[in-house]
CHARMM internal coordinates of N, CA and C (Angstrom, degrees):
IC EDIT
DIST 1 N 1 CA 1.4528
DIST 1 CA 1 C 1.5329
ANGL 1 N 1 CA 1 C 110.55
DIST 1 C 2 N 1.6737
ANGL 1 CA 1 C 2 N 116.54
DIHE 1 N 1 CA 1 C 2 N -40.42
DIST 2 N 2 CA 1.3149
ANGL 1 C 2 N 2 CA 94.55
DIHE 1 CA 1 C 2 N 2 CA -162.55
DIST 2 CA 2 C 1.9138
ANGL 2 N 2 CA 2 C 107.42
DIHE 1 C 2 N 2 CA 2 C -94.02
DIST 2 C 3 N 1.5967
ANGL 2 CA 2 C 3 N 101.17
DIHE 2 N 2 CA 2 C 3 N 21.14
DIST 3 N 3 CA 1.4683
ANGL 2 C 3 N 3 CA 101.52
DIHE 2 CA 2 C 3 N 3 CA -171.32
DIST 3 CA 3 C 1.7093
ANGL 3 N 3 CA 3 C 94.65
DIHE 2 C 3 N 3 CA 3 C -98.46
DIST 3 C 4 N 1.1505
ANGL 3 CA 3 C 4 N 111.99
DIHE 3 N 3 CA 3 C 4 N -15.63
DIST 4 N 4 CA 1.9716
ANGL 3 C 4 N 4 CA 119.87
DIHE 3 CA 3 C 4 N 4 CA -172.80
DIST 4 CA 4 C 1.4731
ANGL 4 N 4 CA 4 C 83.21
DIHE 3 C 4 N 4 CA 4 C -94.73
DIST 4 C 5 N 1.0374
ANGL 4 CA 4 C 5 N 125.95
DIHE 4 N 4 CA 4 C 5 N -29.07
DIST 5 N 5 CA 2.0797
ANGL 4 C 5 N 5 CA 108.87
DIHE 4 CA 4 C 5 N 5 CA -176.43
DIST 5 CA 5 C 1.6920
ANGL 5 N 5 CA 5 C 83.34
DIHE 4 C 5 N 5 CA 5 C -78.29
DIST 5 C 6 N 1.2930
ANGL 5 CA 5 C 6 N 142.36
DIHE 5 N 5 CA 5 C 6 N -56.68
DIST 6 N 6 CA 1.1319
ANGL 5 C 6 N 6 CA 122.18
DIHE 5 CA 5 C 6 N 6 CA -131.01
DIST 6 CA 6 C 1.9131
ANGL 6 N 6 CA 6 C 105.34
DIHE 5 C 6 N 6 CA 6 C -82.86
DIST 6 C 7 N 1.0532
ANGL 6 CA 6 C 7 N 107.46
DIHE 6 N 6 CA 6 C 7 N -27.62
DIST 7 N 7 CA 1.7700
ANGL 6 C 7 N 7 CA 131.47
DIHE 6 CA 6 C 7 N 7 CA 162.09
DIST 7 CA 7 C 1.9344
ANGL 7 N 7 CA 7 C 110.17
DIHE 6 C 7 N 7 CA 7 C -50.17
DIST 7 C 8 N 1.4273
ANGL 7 CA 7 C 8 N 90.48
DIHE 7 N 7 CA 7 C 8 N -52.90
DIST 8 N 8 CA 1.9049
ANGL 7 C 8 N 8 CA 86.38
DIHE 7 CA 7 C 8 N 8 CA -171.10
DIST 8 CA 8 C 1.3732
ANGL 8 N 8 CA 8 C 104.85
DIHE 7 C 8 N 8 CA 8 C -88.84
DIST 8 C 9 N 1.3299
ANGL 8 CA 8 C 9 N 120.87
DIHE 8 N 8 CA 8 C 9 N -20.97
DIST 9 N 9 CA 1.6362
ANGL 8 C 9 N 9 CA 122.11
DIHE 8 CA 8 C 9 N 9 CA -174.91
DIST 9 CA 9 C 1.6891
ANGL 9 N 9 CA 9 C 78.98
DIHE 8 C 9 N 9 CA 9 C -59.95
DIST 9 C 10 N 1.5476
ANGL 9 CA 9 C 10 N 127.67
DIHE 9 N 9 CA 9 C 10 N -75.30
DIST 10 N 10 CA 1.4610
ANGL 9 C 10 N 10 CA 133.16
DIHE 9 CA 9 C 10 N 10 CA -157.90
DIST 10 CA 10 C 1.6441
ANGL 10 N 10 CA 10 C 100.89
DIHE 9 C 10 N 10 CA 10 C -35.04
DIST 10 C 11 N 1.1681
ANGL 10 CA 10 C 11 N 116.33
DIHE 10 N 10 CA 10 C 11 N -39.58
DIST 11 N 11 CA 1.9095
ANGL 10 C 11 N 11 CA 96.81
DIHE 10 CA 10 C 11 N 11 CA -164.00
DIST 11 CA 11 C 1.3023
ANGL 11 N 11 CA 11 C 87.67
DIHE 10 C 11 N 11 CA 11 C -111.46
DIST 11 C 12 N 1.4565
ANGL 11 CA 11 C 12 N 135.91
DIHE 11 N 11 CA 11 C 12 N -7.63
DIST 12 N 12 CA 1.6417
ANGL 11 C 12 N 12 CA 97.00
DIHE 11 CA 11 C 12 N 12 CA 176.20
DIST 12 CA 12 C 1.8021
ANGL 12 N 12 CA 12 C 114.92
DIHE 11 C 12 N 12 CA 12 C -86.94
DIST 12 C 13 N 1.4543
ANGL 12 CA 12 C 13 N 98.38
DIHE 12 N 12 CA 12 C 13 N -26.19
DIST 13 N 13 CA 1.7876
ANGL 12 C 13 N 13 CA 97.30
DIHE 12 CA 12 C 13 N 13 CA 160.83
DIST 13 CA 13 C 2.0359
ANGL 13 N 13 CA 13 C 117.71
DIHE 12 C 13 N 13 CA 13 C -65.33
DIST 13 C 14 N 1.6236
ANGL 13 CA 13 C 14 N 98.61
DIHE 13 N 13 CA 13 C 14 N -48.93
DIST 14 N 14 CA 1.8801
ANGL 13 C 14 N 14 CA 77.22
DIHE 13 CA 13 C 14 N 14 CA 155.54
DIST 14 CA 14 C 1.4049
ANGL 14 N 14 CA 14 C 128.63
DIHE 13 C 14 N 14 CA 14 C -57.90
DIST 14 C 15 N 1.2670
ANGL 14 CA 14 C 15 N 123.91
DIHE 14 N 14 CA 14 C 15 N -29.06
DIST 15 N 15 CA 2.0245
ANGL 14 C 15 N 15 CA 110.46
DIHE 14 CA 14 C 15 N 15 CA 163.92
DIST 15 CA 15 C 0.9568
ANGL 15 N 15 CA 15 C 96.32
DIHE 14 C 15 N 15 CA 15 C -99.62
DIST 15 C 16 N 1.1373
ANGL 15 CA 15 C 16 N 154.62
DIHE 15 N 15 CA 15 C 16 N 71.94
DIST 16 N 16 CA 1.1726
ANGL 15 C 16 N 16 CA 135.76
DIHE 15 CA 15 C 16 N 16 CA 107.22
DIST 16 CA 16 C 1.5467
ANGL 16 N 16 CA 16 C 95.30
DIHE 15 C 16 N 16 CA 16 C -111.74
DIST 16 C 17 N 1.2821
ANGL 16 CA 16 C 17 N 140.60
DIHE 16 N 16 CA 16 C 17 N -44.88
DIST 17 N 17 CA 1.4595
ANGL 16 C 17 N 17 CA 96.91
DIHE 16 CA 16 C 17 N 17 CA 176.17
DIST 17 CA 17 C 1.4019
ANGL 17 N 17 CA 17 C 129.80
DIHE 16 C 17 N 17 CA 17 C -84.26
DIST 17 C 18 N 1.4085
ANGL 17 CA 17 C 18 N 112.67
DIHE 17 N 17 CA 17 C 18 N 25.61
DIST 18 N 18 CA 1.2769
ANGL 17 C 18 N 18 CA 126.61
DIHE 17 CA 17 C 18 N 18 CA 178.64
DIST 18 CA 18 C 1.3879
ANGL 18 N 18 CA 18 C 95.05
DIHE 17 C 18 N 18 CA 18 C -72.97
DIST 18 C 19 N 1.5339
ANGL 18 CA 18 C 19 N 86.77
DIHE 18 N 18 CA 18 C 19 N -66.10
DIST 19 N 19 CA 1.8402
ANGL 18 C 19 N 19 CA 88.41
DIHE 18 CA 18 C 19 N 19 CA -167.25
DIST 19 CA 19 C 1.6810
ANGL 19 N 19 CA 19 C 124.10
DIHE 18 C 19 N 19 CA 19 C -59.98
DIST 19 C 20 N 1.9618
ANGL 19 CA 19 C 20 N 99.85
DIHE 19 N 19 CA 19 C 20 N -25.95
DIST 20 N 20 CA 1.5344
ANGL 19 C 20 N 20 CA 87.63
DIHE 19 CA 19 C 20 N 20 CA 174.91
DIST 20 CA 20 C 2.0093
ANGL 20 N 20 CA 20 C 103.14
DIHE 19 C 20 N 20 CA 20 C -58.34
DIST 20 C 21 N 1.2105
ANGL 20 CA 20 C 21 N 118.89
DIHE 20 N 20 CA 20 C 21 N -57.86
DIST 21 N 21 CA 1.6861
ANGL 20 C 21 N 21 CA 132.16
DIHE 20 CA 20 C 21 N 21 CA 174.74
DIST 21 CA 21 C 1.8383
ANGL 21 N 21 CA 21 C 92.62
DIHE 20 C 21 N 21 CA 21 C -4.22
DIST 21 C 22 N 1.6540
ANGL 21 CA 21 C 22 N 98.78
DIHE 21 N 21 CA 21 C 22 N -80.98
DIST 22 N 22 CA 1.3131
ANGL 21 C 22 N 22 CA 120.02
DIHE 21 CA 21 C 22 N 22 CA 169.32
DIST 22 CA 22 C 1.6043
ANGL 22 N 22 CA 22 C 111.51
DIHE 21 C 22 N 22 CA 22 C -4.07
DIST 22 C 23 N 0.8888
ANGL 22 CA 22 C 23 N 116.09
DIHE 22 N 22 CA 22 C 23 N -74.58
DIST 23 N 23 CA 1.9079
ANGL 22 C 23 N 23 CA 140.78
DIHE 22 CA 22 C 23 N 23 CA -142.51
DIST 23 CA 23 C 1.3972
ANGL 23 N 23 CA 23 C 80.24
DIHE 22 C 23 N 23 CA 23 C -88.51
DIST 23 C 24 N 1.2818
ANGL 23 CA 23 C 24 N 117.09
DIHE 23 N 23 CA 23 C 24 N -79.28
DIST 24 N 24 CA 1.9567
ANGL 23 C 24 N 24 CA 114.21
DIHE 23 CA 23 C 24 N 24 CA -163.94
DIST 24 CA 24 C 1.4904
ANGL 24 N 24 CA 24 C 102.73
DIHE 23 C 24 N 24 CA 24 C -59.82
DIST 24 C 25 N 1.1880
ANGL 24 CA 24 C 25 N 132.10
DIHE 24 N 24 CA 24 C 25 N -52.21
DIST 25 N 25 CA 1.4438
ANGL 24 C 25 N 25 CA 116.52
DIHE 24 CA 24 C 25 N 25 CA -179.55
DIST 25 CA 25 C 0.7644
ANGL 25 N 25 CA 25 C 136.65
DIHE 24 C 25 N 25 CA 25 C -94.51
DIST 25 C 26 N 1.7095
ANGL 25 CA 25 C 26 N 123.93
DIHE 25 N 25 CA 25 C 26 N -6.09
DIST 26 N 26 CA 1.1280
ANGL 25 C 26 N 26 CA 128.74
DIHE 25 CA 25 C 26 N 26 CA 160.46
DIST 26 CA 26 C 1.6485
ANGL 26 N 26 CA 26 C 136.23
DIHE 25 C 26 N 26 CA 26 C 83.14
DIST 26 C 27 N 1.3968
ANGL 26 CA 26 C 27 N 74.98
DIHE 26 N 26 CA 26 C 27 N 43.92
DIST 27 N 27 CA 1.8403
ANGL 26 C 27 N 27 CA 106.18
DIHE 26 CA 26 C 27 N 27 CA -154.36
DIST 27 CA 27 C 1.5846
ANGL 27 N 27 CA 27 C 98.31
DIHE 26 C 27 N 27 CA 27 C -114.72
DIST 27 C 28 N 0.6079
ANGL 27 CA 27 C 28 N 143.02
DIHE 27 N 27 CA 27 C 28 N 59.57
DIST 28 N 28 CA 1.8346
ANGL 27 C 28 N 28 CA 146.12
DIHE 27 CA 27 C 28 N 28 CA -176.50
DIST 28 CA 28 C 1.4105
ANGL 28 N 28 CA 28 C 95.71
DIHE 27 C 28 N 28 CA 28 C -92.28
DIST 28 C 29 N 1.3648
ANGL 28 CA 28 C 29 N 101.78
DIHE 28 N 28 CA 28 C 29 N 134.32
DIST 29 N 29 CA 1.2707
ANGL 28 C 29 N 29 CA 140.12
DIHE 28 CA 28 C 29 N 29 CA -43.64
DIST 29 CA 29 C 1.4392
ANGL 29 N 29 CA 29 C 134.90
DIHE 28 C 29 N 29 CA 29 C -71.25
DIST 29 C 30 N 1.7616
ANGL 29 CA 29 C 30 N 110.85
DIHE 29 N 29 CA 29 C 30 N 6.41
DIST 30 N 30 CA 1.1044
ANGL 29 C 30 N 30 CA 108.10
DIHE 29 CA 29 C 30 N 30 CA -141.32
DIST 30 CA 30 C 1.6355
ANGL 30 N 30 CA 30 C 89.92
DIHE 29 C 30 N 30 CA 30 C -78.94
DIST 30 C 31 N 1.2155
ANGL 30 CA 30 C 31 N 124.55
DIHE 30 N 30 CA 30 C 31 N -32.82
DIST 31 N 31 CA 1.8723
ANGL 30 C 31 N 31 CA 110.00
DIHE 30 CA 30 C 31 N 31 CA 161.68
DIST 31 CA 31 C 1.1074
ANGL 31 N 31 CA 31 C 140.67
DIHE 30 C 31 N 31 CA 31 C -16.70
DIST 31 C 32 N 1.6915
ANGL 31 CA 31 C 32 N 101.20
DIHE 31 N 31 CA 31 C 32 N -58.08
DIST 32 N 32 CA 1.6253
ANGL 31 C 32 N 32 CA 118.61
DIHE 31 CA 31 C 32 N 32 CA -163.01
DIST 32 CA 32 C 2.0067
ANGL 32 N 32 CA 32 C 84.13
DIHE 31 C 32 N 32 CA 32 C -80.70
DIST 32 C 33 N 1.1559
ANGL 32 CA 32 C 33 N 115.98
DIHE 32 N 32 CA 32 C 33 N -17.87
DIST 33 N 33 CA 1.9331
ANGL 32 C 33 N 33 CA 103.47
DIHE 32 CA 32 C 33 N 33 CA -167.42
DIST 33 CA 33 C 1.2117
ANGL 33 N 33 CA 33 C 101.18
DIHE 32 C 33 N 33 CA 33 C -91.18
DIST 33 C 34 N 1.3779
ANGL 33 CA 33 C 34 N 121.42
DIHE 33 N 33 CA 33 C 34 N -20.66
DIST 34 N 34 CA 1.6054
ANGL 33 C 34 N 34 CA 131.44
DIHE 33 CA 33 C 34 N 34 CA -178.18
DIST 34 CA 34 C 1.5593
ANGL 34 N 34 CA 34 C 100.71
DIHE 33 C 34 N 34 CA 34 C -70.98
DIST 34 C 35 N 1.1083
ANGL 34 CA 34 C 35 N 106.37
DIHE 34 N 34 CA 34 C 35 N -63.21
DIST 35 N 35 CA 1.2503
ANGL 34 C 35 N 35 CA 109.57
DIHE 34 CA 34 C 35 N 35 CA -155.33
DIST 35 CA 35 C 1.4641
ANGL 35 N 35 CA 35 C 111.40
DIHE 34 C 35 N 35 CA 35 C -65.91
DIST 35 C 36 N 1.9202
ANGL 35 CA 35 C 36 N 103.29
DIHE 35 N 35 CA 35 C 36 N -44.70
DIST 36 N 36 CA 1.7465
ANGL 35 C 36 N 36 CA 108.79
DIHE 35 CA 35 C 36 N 36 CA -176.79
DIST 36 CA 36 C 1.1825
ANGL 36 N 36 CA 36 C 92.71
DIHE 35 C 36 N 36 CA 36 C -41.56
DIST 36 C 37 N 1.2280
ANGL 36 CA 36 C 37 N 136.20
DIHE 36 N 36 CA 36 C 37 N -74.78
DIST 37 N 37 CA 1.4172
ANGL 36 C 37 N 37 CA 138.08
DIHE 36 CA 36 C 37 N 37 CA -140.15
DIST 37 CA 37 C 1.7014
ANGL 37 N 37 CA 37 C 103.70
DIHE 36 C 37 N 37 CA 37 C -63.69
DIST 37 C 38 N 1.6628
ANGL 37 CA 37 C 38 N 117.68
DIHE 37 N 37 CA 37 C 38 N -46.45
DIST 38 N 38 CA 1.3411
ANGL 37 C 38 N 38 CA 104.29
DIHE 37 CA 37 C 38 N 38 CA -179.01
DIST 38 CA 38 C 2.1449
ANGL 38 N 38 CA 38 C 108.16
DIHE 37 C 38 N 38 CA 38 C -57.77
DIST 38 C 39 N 1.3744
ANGL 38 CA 38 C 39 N 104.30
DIHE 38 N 38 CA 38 C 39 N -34.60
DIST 39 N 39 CA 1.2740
ANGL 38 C 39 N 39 CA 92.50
DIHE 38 CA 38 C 39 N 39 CA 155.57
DIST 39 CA 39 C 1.3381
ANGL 39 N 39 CA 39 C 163.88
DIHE 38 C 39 N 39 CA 39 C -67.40
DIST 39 C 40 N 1.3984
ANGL 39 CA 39 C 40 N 92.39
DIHE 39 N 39 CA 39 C 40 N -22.23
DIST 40 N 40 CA 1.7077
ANGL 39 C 40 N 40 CA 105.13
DIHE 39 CA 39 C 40 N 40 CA 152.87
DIST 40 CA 40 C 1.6601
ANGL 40 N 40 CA 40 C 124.43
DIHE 39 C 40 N 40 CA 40 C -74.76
DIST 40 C 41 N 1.7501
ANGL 40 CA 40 C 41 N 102.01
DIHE 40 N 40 CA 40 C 41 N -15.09
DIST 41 N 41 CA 1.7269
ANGL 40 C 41 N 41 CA 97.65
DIHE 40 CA 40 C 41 N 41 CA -177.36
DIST 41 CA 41 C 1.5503
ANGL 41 N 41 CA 41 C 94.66
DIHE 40 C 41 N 41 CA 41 C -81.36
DIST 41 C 42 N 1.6494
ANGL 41 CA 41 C 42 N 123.02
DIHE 41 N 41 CA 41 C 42 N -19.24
DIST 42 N 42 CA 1.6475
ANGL 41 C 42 N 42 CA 108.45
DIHE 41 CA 41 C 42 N 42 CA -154.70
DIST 42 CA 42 C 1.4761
ANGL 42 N 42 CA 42 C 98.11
DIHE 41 C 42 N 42 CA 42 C -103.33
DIST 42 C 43 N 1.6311
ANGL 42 CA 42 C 43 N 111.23
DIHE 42 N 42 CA 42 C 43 N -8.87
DIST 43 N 43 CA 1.4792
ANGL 42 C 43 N 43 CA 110.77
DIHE 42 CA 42 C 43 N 43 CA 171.05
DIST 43 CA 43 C 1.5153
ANGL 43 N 43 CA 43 C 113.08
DIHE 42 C 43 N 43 CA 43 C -82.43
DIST 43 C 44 N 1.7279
ANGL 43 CA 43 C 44 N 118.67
DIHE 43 N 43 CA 43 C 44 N -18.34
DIST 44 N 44 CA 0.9594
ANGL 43 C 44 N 44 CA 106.34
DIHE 43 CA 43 C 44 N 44 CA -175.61
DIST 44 CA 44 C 1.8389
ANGL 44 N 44 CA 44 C 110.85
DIHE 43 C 44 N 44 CA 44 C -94.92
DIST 44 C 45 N 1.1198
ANGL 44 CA 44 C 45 N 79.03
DIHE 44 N 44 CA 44 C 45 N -28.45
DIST 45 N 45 CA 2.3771
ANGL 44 C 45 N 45 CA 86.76
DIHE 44 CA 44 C 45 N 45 CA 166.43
DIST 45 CA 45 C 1.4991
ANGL 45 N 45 CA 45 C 101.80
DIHE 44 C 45 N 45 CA 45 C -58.57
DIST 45 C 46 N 1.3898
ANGL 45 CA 45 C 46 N 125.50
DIHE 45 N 45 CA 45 C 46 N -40.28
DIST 46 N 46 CA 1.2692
ANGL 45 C 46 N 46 CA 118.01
DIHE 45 CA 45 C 46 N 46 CA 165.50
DIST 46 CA 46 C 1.2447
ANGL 46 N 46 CA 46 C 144.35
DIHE 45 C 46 N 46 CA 46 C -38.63
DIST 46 C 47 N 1.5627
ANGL 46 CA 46 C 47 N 101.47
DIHE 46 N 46 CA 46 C 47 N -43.06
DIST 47 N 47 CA 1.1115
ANGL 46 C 47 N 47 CA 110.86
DIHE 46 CA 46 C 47 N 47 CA -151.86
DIST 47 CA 47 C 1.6831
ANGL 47 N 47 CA 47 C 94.74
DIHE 46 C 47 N 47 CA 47 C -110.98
DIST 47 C 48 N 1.4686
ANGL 47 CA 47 C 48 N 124.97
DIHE 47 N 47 CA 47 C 48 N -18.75
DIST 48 N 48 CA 1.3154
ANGL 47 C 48 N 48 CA 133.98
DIHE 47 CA 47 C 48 N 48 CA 130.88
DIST 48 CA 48 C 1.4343
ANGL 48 N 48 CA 48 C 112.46
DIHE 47 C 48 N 48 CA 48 C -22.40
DIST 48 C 49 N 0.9984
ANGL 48 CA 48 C 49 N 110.49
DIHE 48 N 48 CA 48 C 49 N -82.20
DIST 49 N 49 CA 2.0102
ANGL 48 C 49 N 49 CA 119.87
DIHE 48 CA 48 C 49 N 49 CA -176.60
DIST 49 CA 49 C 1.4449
ANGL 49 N 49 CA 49 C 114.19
DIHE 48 C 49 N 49 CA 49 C -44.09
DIST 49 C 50 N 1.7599
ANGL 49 CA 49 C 50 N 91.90
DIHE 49 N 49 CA 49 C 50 N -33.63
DIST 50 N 50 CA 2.1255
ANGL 49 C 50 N 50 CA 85.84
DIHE 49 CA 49 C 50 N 50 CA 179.05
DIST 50 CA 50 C 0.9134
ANGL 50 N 50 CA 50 C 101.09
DIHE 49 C 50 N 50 CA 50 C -87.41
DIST 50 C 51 N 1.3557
ANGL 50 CA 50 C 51 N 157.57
DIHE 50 N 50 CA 50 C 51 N -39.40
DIST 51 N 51 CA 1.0125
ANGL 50 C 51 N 51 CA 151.93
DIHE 50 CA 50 C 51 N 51 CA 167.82
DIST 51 CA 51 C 1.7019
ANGL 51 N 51 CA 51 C 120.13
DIHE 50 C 51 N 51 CA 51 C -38.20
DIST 51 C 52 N 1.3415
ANGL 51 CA 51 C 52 N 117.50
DIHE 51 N 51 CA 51 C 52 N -40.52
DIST 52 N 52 CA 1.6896
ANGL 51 C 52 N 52 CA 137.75
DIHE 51 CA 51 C 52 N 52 CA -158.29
DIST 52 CA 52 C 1.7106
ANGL 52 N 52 CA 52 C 116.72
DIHE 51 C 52 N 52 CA 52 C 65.62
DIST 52 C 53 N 0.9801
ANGL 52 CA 52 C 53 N 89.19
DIHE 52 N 52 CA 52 C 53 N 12.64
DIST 53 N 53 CA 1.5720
ANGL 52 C 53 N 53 CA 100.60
DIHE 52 CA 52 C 53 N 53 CA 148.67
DIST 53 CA 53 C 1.8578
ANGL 53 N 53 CA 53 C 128.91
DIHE 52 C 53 N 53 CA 53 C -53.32
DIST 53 C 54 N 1.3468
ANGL 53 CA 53 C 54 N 94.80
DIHE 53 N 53 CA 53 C 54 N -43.21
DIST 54 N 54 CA 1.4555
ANGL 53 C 54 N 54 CA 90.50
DIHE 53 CA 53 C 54 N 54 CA 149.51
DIST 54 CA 54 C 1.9891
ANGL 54 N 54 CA 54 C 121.29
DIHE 53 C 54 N 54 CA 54 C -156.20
DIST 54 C 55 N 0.9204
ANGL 54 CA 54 C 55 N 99.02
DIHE 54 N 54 CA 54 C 55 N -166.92
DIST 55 N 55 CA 1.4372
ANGL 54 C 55 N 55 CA 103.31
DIHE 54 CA 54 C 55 N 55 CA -161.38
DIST 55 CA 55 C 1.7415
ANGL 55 N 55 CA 55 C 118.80
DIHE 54 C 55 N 55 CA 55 C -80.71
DIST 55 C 56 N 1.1698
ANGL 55 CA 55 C 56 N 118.95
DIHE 55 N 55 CA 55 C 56 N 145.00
DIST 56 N 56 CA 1.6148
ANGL 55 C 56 N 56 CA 126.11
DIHE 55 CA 55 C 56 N 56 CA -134.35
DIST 56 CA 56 C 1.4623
ANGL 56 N 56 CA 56 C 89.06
DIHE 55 C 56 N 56 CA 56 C -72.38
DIST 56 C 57 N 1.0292
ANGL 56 CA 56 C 57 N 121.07
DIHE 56 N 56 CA 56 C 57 N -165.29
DIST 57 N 57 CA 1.7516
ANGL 56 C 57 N 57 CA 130.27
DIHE 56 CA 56 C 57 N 57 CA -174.63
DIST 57 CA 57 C 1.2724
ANGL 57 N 57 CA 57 C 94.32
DIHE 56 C 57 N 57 CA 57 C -89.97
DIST 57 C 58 N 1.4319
ANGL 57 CA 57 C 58 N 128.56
DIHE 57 N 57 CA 57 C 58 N -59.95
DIST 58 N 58 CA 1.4480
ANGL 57 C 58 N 58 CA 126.86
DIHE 57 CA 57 C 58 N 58 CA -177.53
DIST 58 CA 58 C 1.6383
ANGL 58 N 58 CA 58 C 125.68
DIHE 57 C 58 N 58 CA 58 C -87.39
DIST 58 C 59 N 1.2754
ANGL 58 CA 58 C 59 N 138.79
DIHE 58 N 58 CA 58 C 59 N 69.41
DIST 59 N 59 CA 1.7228
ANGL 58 C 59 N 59 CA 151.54
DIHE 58 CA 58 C 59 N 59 CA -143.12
DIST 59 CA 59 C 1.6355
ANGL 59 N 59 CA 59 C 105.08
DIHE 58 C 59 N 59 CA 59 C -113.71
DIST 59 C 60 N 1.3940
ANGL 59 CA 59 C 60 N 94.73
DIHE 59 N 59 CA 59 C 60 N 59.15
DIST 60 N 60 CA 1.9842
ANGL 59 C 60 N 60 CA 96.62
DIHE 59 CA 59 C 60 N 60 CA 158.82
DIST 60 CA 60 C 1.6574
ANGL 60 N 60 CA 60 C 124.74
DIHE 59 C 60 N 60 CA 60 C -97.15
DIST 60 C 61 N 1.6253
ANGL 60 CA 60 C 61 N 76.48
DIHE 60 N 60 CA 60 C 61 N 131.63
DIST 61 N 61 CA 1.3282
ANGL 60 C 61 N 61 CA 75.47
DIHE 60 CA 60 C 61 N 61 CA -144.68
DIST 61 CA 61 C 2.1222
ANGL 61 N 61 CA 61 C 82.29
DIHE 60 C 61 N 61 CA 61 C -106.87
DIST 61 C 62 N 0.8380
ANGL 61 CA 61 C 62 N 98.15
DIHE 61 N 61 CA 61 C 62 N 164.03
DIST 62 N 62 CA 1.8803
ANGL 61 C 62 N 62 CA 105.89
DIHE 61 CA 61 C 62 N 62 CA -156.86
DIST 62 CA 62 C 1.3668
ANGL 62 N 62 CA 62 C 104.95
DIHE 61 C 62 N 62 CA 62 C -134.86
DIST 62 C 63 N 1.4734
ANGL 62 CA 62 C 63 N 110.10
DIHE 62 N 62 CA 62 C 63 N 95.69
DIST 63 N 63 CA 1.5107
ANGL 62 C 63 N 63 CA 114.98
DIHE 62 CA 62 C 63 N 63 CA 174.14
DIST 63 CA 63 C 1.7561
ANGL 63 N 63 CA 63 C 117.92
DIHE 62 C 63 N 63 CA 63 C -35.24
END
COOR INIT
IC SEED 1 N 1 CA 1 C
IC BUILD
């Protein structure tokens, strides 16, 4: 469950600020296509990290 939240949280915050993009600048659609997609890459790095597939956002690593 919390690996399907961590995937849809990623693209529904990319459309939604696609579409705010959208509205203030006045760019339809190419916002909401920009952005989904940057949201599907950061839902899927996400969902990488919950998994431990890869390495956390913050990785200090201490001789």
């Amino acid at each position: 469950m919390r690996l399907s939240a961590e995937f849809i949280a990623g693209v529904m915050a990319g459309g939604v600020l696609g579409y705010l993009v959208d509205g203030l600048a006045g760019t339809k659609p190419w916002g909401l296509i920009v952005c989904l997609i940057l949201g599907f890459c950061a839902g899927m790095l996400n969902l990488m990290r919950a998994a431990g597939l890869a390495k956390p956002a913050r990785y200090d690593e201490k001789p």
